[in-house]
Residue, then its C-alpha position, 0 to 999 in steps of 0.5 A: x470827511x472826518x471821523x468822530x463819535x463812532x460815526x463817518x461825517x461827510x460835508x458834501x454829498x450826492x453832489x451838495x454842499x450839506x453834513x451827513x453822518x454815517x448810516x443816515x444817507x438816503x438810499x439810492x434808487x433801485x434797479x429797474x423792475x420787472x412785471x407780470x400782468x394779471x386780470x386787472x392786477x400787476x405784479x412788479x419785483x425788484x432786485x437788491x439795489x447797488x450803489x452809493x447811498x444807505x440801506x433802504x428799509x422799504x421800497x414802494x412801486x407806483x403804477x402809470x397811469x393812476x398811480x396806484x402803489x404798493x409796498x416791498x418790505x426787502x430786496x429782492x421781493x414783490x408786491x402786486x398793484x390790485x384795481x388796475x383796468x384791463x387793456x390800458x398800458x401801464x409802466x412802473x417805477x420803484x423808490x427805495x426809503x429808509x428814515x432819512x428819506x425816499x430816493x429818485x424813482x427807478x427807470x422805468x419799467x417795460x409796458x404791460x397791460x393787464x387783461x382777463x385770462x382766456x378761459x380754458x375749454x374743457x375736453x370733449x366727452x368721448x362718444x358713446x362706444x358702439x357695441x352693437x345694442x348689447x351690454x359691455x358685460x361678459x355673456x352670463x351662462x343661462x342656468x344649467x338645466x339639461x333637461x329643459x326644452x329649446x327656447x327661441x324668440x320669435x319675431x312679431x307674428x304681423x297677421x296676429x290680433x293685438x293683446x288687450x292692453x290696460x287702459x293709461x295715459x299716452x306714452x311715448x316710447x322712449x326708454x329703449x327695449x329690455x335687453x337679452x330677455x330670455x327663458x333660464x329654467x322651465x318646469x311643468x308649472x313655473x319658469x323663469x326669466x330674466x332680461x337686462x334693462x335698455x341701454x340709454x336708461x342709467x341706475x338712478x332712472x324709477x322703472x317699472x317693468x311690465x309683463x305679461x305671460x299668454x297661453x293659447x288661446x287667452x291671457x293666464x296671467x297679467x301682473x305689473x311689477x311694483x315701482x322700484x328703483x335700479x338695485x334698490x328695489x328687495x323684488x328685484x335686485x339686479x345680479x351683475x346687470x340681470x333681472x329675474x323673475x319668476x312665472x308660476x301658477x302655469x299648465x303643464x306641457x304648454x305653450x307660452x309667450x312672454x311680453x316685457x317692457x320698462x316704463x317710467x314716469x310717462x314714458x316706456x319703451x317697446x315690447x320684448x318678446x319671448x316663446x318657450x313650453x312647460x315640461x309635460x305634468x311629473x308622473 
């Protein structure tokens, strides 16, 4: 080895008898490198090389089988080798180069095999609490109304005729039955309900809820509320989950019976029953 010209010249190298002068040696070969497997993918790393040799200015991992590649610009780094087949072994080797040449490949690394991740199951929903068919809200108070006479529902009376009902297409009752229907404020000629909508029917579902007011011993008043959509509709607005409404055009001190359903589309569900009686006529 001689020195001159601001560079080291050796005339034997690696073993060979051949002229090299400083910072022209081919880089010598990288450690083994480690790998992670991926969904038909690899992704090989390597640590800073040691040992006899230049400075390597780029390393290049090779894939077998298939020889896929793919480049690491510095040590320590990596690089992810793309196109690989699922469920087929694979080892891989690194070469350091730099502009005098590409050094002997690295040992060899551990085996892998690239294959599709397992797919996560979501949580399963929680079931539906039991709340004994009544709404999670707090018990809202009736109006406060002294003066007002008991009012009680009743159950259907079997021996009773049925009501007249309007003629429509079958429907198949499926939405469930109003909830908490019930009398808040009776007066000689009005009253007012209110009730909650069924359990099973959510915010977004078109309702309409049907009424009828009965005063023995015929039908006073028959209406049907027009379509509306769960706190949208001006008539109706729901109030923290209450809907009202209110009945006039009644006689005084009589007797009354209320019949409520909710129908939608080609469905609806059962009828809700409630009994009250007016106050007698205002002197």
């Amino acid at each position: 080895m001689t020195h001159g010209n601001g560079r080291f010249v050796s005339v034997a190298y690696d073993g060979q008898n051949q002229v090299k002068a400083s910072g022209e040696f081919i880089p010598s070969p990288p450690p083994a490198p480690t790998v992670t497997a991926g969904d038909t993918a690899a992704t090989i790393s390597i640590a800073a090389g040691s040992g006899p040799g230049g400075n390597a200015t780029e390393y290049t991992a090779t894939a077998s089988p298939g020889g896929a590649t793919c480049t690491i610009n510095a040590a320590p780094g990596s690089c992810t080798i793309t196109g690989l087949t699922n469920n087929t072994p694979y080892t891989f080797t690194v070469t350091a180069s730099n502009n005098s040449g590409t050094s002997d490949p690295s040992p060899t690394s551990t085996t892998i095999t690239p294959a599709t991740a397992p797919e996560t199951e979501a949580p399963p929903e929680p079931p539906p609490a039991d709340n004994g068919g009544t709404s999670n809200e707090p018990p809202v108070s009736p109006e406060a109304d002294t003066s007002k006479p008991p009012v009680t529902t009743e159950p259907e009376d079997p021996g009773r005729t049925a009501e007249p009902t309007q003629p429509s297409a079958p429907i198949t009752a499926t939405m469930g039955k109003v909830q908490r229907l019930k009398i808040v404020r009776v007066k000689a000629r009005k009253a007012k309900m209110k009730w909650k909508k069924p359990l099973n029917v959510n915010d977004t579902t078109s309702m309409n809820f049907t009424y009828r007011v009965k005063a023995k011993p015929r039908w006073k008043n028959n209406k049907k509320i027009r379509k509306w959509r769960t706190r949208t509709a001006p008539e109706l607005a729901a109030k923290r989950g209450w809907y009202k409404k209110s009945l006039k055009r009644l006689k005084p001190d009589t007797k009354y019976v209320v019949k409520l359903r909710i129908t939608g589309d080609d469905r609806a569900g059962k009828l809700t029953k409630v009994k009250f009686r007016t106050k007698g006529k205002l002197l």
